[in-house]
VEXDREN-2710 file (C-alpha; in Angstrom, 1 decimal):
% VEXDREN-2710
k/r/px/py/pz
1/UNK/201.4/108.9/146.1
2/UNK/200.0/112.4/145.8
3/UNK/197.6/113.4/143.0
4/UNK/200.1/115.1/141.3
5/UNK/202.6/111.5/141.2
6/UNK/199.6/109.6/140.1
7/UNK/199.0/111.5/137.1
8/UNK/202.3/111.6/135.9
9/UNK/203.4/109.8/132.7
10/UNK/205.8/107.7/134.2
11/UNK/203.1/106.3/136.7
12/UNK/200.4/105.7/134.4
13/UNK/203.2/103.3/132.3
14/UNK/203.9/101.4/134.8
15/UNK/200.5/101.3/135.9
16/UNK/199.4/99.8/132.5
17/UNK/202.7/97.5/131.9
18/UNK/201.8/96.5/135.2
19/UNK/198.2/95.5/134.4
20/UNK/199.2/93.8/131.3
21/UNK/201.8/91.3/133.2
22/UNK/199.4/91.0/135.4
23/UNK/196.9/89.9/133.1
24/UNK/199.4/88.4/130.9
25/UNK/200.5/86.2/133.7
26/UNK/197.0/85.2/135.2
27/UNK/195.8/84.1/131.5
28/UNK/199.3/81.7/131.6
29/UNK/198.5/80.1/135.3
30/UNK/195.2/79.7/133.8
31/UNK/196.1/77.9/130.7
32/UNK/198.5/75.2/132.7
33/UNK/196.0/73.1/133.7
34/UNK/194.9/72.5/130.0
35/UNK/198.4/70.6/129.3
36/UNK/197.6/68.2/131.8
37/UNK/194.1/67.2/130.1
38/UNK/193.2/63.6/128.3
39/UNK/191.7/64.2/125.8
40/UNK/190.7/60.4/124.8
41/UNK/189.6/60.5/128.7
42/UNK/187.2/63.6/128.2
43/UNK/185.6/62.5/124.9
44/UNK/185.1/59.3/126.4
45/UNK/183.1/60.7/129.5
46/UNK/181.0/63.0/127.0
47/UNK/180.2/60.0/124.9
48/UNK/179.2/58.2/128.5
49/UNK/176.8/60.8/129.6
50/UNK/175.3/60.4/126.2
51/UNK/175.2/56.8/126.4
52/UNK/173.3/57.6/130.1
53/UNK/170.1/58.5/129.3
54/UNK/168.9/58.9/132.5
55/UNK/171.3/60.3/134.1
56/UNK/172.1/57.5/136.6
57/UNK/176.0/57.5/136.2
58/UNK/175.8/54.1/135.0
59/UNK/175.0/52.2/132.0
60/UNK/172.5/49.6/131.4
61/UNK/172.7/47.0/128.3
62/UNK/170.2/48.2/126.5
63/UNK/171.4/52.4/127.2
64/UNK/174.8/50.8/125.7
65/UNK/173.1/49.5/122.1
66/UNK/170.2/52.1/122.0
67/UNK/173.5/55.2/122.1
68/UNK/175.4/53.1/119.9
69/UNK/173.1/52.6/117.6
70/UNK/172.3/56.5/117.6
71/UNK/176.1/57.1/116.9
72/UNK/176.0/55.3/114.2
73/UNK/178.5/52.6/116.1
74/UNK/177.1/48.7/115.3
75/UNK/177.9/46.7/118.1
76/UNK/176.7/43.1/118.8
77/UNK/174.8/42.3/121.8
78/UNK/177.9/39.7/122.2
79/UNK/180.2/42.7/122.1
80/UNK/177.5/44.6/124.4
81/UNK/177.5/41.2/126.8
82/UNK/181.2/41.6/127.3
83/UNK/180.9/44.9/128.6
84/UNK/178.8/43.5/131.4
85/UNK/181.2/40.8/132.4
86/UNK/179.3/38.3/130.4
87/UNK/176.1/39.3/131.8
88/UNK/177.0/39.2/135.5
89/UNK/176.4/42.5/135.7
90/UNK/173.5/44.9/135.2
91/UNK/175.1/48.2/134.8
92/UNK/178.6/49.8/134.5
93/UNK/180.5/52.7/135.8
94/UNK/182.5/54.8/133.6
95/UNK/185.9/53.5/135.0
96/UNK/184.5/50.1/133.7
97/UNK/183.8/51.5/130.7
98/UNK/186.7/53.2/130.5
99/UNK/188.9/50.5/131.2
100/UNK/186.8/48.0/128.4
101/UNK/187.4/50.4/125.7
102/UNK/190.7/50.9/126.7
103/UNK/191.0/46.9/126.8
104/UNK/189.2/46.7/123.4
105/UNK/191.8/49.2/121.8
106/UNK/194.7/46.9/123.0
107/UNK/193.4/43.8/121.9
108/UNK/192.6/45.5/118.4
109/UNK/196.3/47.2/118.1
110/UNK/197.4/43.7/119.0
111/UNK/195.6/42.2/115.8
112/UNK/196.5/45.1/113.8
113/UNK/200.3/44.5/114.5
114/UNK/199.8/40.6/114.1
115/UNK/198.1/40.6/110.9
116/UNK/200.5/43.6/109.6
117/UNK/203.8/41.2/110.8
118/UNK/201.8/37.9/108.9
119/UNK/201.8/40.3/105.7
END
């Protein structure tokens, strides 16, 4: 386009409606992904690397009751024992974590419903 083209009013409209699709569009694409997020899933892996003071990936027993404890979540060491398979395990990954409090939930919802259909 020539100078003259360029700076016609025409040219700089669709120059700017252009931009703001463009933009418009790009801000969409990038929002997408967000409808696809777990939320449970993502608090649960922030409340993990809490729970992991040192940073190992893993929990030990104690890391488990000392971040409870600082949550303000009072767990027995029974409750904390369970976690680690009854104490045949020293640490746990967060997909064992994950899949105990997801197992935990279940059981309570289970209880809930039971003692709500007894009632």
């Amino acid at each position: 386009m020539t100078m003259h083209q360029l700076g016609a009013r025409k040219s700089k409209m669709i120059r700017h409606l252009a931009t703001i699709i463009g933009i418009s569009l790009g801000c969409i694409a990038g929002m997408i992904p967000l409808l696809f997020v777990n939320e449970e899933r993502m608090l649960a892996i922030n409340v993990f690397r809490k729970l992991d003071v040192d940073d190992s990936k893993d929990l030990t027993p104690q890391e488990l009751m000392d971040g409870m404890a600082k949550l303000g979540v009072n767990v027995t060491p029974e409750q904390v024992k369970s976690v680690f398979d009854d104490g045949r395990k020293e640490t746990v990954t967060f997909e064992e974590f994950w899949s105990h409090m997801h197992a935990y939930d279940d059981g309570k919802k289970t209880t809930q419903s039971s003692a709500e259909k007894q009632e």
